[in-house]
C-alpha positions as YAML, in Angstrom:
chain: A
units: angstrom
residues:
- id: 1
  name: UNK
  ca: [9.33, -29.27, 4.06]
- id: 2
  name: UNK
  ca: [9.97, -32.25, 6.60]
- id: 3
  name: UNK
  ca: [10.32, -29.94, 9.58]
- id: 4
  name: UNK
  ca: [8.03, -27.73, 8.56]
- id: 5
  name: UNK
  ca: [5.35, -30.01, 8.72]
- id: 6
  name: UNK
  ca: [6.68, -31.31, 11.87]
- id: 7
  name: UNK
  ca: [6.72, -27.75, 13.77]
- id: 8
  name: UNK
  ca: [3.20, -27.48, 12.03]
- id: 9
  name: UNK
  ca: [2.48, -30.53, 14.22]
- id: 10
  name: UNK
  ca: [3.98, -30.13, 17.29]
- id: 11
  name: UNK
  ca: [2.20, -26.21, 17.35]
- id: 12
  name: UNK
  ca: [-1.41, -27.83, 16.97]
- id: 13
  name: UNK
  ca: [-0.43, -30.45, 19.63]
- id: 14
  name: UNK
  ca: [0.66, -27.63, 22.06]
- id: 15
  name: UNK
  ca: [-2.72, -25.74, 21.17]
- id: 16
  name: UNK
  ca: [-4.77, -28.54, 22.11]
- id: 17
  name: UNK
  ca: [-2.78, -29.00, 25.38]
- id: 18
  name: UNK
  ca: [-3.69, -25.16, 26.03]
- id: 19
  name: UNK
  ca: [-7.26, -25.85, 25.45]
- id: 20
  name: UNK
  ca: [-7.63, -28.89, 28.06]
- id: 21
  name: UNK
  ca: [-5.59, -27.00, 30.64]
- id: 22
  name: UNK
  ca: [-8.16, -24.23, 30.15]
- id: 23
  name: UNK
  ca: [-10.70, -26.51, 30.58]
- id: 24
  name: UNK
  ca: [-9.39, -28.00, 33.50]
- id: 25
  name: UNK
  ca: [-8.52, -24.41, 34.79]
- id: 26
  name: UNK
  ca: [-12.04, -23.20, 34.00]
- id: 27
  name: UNK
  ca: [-13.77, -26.12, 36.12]
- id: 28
  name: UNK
  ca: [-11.34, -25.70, 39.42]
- id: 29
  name: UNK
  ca: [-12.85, -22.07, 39.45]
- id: 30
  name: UNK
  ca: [-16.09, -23.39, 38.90]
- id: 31
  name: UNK
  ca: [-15.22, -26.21, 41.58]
- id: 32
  name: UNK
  ca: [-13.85, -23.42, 43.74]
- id: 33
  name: UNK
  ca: [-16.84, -21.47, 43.51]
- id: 34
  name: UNK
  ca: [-19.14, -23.56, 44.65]
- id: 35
  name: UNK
  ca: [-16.99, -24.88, 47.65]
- id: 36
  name: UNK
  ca: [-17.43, -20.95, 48.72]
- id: 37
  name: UNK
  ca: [-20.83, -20.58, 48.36]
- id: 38
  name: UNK
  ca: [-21.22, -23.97, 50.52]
- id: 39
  name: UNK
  ca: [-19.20, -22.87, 53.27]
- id: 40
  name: UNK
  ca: [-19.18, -18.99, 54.15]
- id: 41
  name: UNK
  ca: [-19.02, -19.14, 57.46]
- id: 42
  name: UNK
  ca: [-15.11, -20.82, 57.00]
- id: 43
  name: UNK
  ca: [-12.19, -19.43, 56.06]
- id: 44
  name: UNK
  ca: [-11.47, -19.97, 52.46]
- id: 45
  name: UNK
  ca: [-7.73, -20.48, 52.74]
- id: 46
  name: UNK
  ca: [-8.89, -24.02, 54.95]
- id: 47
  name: UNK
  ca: [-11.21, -25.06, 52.18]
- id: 48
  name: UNK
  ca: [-10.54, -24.32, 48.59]
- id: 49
  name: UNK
  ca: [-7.09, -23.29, 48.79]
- id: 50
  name: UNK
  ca: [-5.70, -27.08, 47.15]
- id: 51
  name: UNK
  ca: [-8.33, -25.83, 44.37]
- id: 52
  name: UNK
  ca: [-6.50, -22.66, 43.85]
- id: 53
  name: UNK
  ca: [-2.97, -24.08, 44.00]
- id: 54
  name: UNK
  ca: [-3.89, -26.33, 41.47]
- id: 55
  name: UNK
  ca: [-5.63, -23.71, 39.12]
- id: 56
  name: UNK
  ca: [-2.66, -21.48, 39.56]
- id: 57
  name: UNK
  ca: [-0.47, -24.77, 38.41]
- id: 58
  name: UNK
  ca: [-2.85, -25.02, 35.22]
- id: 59
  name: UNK
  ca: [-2.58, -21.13, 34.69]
- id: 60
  name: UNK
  ca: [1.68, -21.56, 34.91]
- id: 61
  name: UNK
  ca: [1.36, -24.38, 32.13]
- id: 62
  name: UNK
  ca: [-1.01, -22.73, 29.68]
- id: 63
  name: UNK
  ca: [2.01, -19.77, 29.59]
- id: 64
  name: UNK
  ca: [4.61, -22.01, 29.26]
- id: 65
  name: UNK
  ca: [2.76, -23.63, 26.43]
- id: 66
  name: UNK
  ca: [2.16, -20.48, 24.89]
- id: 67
  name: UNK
  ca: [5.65, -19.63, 25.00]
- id: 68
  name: UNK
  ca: [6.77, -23.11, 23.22]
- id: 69
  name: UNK
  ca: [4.21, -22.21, 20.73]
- id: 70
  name: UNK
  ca: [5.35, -18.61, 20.40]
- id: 71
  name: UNK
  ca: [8.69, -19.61, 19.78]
- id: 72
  name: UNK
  ca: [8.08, -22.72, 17.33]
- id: 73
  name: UNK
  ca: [6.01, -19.91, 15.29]
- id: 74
  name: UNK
  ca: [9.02, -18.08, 14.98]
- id: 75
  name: UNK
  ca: [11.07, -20.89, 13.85]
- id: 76
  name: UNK
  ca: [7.87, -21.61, 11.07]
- id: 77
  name: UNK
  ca: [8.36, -18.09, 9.62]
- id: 78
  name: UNK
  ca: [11.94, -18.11, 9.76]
- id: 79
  name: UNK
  ca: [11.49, -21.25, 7.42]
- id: 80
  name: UNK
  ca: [8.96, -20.11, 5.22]
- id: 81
  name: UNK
  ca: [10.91, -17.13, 4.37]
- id: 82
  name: UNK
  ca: [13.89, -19.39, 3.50]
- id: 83
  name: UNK
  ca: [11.52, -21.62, 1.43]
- id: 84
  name: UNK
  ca: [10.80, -18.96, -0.30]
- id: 85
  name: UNK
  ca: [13.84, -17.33, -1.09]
- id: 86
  name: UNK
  ca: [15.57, -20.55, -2.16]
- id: 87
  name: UNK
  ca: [12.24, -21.24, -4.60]
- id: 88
  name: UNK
  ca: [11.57, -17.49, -5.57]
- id: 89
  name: UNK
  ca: [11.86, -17.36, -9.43]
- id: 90
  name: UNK
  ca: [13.84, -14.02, -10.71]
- id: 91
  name: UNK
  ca: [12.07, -10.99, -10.80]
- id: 92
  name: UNK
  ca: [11.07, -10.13, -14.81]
- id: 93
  name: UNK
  ca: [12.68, -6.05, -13.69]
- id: 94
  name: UNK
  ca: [15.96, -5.44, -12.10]
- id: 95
  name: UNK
  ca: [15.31, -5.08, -8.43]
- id: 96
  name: UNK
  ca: [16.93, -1.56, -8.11]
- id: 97
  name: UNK
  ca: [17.01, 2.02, -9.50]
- id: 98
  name: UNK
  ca: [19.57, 4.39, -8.75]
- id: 99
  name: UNK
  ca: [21.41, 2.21, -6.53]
- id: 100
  name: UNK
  ca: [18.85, 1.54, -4.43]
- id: 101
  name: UNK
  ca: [16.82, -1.55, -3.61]
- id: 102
  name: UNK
  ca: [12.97, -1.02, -5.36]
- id: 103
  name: UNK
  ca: [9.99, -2.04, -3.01]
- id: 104
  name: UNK
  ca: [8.39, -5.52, -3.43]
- id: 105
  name: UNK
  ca: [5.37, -3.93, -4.54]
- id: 106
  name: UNK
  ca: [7.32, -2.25, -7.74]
- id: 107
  name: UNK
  ca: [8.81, -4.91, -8.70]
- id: 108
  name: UNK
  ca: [4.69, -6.64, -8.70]
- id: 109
  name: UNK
  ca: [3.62, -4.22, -10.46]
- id: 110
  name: UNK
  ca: [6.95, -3.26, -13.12]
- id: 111
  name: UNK
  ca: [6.85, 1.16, -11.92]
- id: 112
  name: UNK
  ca: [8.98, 2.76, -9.54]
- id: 113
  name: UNK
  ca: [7.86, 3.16, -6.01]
- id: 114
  name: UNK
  ca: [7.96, 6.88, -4.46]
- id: 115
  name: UNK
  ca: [9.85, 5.71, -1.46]
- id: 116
  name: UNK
  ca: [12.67, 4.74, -3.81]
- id: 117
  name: UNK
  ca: [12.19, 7.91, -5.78]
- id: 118
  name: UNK
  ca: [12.58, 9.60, -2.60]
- id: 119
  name: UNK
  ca: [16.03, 8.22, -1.58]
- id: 120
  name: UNK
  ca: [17.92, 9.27, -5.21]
- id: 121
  name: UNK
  ca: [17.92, 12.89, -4.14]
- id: 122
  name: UNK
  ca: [18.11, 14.98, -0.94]
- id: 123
  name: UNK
  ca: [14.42, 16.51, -0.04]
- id: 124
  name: UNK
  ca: [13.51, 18.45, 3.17]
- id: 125
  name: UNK
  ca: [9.73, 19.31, 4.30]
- id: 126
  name: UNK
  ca: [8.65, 22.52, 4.05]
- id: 127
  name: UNK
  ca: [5.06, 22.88, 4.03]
- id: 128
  name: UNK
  ca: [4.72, 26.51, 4.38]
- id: 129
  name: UNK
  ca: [6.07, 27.63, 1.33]
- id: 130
  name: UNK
  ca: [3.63, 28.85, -0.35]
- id: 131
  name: UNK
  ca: [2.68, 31.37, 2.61]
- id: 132
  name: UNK
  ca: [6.79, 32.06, 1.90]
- id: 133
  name: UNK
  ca: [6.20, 32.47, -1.81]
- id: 134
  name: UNK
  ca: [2.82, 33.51, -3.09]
- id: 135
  name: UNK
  ca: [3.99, 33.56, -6.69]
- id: 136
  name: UNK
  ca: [5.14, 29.51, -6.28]
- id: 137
  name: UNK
  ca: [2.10, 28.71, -8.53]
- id: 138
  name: UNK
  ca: [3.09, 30.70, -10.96]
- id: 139
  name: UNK
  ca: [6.25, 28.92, -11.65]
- id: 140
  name: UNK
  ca: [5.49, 25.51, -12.52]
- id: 141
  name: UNK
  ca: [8.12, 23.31, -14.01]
- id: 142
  name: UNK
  ca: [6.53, 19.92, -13.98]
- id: 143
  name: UNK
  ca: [3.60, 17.93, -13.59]
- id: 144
  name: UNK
  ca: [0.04, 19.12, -13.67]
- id: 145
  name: UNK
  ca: [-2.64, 20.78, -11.25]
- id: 146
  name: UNK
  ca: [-4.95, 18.48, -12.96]
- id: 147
  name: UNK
  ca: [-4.96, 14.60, -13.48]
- id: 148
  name: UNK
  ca: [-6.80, 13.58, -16.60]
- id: 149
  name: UNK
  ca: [-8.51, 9.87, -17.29]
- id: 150
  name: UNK
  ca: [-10.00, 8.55, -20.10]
- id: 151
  name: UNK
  ca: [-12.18, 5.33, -18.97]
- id: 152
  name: UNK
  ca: [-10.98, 5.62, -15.84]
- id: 153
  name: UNK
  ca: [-6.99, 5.22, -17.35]
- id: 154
  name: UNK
  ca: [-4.72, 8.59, -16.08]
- id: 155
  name: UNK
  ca: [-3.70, 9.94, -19.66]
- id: 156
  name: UNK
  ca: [-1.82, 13.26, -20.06]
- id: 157
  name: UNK
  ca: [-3.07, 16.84, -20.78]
- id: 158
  name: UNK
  ca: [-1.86, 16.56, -24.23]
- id: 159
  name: UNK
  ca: [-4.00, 13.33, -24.75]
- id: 160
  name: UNK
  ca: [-6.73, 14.82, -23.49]
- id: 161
  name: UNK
  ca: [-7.20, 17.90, -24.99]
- id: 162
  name: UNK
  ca: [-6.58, 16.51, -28.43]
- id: 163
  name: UNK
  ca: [-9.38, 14.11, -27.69]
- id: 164
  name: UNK
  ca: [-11.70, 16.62, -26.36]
- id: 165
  name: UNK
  ca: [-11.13, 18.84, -29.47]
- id: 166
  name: UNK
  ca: [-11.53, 15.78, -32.04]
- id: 167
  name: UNK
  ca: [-15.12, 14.89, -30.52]
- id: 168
  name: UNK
  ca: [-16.11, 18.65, -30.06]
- id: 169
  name: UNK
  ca: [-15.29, 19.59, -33.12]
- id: 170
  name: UNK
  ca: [-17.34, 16.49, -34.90]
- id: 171
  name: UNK
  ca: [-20.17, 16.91, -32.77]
- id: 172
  name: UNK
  ca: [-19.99, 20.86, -34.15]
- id: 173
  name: UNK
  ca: [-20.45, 19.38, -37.69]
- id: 174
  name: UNK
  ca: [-23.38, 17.30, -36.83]
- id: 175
  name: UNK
  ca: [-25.22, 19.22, -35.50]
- id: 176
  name: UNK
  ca: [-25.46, 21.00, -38.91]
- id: 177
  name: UNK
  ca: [-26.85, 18.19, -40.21]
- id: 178
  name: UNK
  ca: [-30.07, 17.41, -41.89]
- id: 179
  name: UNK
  ca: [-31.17, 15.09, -39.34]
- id: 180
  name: UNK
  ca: [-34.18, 13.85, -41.87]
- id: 181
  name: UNK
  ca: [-31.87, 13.15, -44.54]
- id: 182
  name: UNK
  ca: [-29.51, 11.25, -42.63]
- id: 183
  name: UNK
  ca: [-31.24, 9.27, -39.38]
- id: 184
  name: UNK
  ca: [-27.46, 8.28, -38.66]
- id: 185
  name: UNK
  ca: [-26.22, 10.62, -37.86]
- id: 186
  name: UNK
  ca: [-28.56, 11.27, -34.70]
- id: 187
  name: UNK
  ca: [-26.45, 7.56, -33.61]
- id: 188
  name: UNK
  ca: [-23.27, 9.25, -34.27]
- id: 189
  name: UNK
  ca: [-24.01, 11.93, -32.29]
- id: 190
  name: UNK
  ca: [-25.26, 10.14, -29.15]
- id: 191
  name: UNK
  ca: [-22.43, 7.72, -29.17]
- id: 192
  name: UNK
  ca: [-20.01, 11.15, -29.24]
- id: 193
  name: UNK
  ca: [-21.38, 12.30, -26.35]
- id: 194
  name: UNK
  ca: [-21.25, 9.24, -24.99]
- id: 195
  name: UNK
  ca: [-17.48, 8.95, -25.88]
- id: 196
  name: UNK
  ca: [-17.12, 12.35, -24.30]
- id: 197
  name: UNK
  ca: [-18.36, 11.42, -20.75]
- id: 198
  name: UNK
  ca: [-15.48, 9.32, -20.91]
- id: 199
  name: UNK
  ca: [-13.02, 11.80, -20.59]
- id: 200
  name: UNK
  ca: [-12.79, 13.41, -16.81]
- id: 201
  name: UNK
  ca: [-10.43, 15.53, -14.97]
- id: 202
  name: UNK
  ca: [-10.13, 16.56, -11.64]
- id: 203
  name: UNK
  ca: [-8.09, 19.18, -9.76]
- id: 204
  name: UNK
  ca: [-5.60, 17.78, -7.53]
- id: 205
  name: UNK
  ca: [-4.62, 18.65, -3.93]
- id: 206
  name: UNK
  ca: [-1.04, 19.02, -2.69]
- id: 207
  name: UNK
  ca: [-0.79, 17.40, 0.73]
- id: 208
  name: UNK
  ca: [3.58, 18.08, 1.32]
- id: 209
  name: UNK
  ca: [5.96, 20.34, -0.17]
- id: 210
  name: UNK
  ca: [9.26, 19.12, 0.13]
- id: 211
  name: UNK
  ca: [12.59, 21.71, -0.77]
- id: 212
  name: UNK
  ca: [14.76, 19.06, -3.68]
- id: 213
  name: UNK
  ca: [18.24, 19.21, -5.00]
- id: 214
  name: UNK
  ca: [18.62, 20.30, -8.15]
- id: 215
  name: UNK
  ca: [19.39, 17.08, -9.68]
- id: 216
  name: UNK
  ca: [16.12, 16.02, -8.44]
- id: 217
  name: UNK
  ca: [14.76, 18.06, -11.33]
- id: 218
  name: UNK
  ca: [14.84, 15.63, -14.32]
- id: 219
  name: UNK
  ca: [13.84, 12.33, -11.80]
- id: 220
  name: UNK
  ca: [10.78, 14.49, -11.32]
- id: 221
  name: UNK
  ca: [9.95, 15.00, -14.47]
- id: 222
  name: UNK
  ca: [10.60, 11.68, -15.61]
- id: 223
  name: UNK
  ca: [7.83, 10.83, -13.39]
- id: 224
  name: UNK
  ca: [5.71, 13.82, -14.04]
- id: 225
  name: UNK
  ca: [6.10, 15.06, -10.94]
- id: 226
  name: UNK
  ca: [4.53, 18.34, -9.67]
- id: 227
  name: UNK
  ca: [7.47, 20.18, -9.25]
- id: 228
  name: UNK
  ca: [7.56, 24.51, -8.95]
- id: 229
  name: UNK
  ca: [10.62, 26.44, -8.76]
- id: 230
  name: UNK
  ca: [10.32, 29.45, -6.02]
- id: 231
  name: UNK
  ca: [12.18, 32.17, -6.59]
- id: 232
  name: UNK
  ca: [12.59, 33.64, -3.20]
- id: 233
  name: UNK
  ca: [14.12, 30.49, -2.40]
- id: 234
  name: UNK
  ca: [16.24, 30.10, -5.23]
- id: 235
  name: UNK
  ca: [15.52, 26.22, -5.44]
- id: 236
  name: UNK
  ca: [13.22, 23.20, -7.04]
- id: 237
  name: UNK
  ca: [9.80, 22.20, -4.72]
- id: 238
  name: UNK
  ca: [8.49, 19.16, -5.08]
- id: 239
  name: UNK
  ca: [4.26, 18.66, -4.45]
- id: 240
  name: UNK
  ca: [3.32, 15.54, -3.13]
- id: 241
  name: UNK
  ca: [-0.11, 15.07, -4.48]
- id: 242
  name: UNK
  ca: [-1.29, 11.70, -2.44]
- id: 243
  name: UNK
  ca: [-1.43, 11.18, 1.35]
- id: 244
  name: UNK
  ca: [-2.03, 8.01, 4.18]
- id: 245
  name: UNK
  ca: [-0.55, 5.00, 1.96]
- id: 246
  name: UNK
  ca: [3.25, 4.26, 2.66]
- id: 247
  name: UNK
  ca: [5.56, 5.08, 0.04]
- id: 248
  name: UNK
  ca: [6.39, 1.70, -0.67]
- id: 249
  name: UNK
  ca: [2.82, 1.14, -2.19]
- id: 250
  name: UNK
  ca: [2.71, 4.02, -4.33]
- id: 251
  name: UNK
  ca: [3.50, 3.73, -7.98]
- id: 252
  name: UNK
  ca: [5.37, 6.87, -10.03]
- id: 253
  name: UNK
  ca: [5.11, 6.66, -14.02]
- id: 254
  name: UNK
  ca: [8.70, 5.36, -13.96]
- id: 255
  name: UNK
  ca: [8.76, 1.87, -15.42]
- id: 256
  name: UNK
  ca: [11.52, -0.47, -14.37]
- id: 257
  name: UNK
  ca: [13.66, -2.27, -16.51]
- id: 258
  name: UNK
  ca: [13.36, -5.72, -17.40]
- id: 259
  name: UNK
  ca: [15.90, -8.12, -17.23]
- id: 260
  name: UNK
  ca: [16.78, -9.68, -20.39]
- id: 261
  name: UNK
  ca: [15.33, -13.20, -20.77]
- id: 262
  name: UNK
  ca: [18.60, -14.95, -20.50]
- id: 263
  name: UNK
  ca: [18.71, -13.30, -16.98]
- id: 264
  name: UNK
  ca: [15.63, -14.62, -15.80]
- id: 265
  name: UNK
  ca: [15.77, -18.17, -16.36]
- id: 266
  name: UNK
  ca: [19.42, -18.46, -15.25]
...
């Protein structure tokens, strides 16, 4: 921590230096300036041209400064990261899947990353295949068309259907209801319907079709995956169903597993 606070120091000292020589650079120009203005019938090199050797100088010592500093940042990060690393406490889930290192963000957040998910199996783009297969829809071996949420949580079909039919079918029984007899049940009945706004789903959007090897299949499903199986292709597709964030930062339904406790403190 001792030379970190020194480069620390020795970078704010160079930054000052940068701003006097700037300042000093600034008011030869000024300087300069109005030794023109005083004297335009003269040749400028006869007049100003110390003043411009010297701003020059100034100009020549603000880039070397920003070089030292440049280079002592360097040093800084290469020393935070090694601060870090030697005081980084274990990770609570193994760091890889597969045999292949997980993204920092999975290992945050305890699910497999996509980019990960990616590397366990040989895929190859091929976004026109459903112009190639028009019955690729038709086929669908994992995964959904539809993402479902209750509160705002992604639950499954299953989940939500069962839901869906629970509240539908009490409301059904309600509404049979003497409504005079029983002033409750008019409560029951708005909080139902309340209960049912809850539960949304939406249709989803492929944005990439990618051709996957075969043992691709149960990865993909694991992480209920959209996957279709085209028959004029013979072979597995998978349907990438988000788009613009990098792989690293986008979470399948795989959870990683944790490291035993005895792991984690050793």
């Amino acid at each position: 921590m001792t030379r970190l606070k020194k480069i620390n120091e020795q970078m704010n000292n160079k930054s000052k230096e940068i701003s006097v020589l700037n300042y000093v650079n600034y008011l030869l120009c000024k300087k300069r300036d109005s030794a023109l203005s005083m004297v335009e019938d003269c040749p400028q090199n006869v007049y100003i041209e110390e003043w411009k050797q010297e701003a020059k100088k100034q100009g020549e010592n603000v880039q070397i400064l920003k070089g030292i500093i440049e280079q002592l940042s360097k040093e800084l990060d290469t020393l935070c990261d090694d601060y870090e690393k030697e005081n980084k406490k274990p990770s609570k889930y193994y760091d890889t899947f597969c045999g292949h290192k997980v993204s920092d963000y999975a290992l945050e957040n305890g699910r497999l990353d996509y980019a990960t998910l990616s590397k366990c199996f040989d895929a190859v783009l091929c976004n026109n295949i459903a112009q190639l297969d028009e019955y690729l829809f038709e086929h669908i071996e994992s995964g959904d068309f539809e993402t479902f949420y209750y509160d705002g949580d992604e639950i499954t079909r299953e989940e939500y259907e069962e839901k869906i039919d629970e509240i539908e079918q009490r409301l059904n029984d309600l509404y049979f209801e003497d409504l005079d007899k029983n002033p409750a049940i008019e409560k029951e009945i708005q909080e139902l319907e309340l209960e049912r706004e809850k539960y949304e789903h939406y249709d989803e959007e492929i944005y990439q079709y990618f051709i996957v090897s075969d043992n691709a299949l149960w990865l993909l499903k694991d992480a209920n995956e959209l996957v279709f199986y085209s028959e004029v292709l013979d072979c597995y597709i998978w349907g990438v169903r988000h788009w613009g964030t990098s792989w690293d930062y986008v979470l399948t339904s795989i959870k990683l597993k944790e490291r035993e406790r005895e792991e984690r403190e050793d």
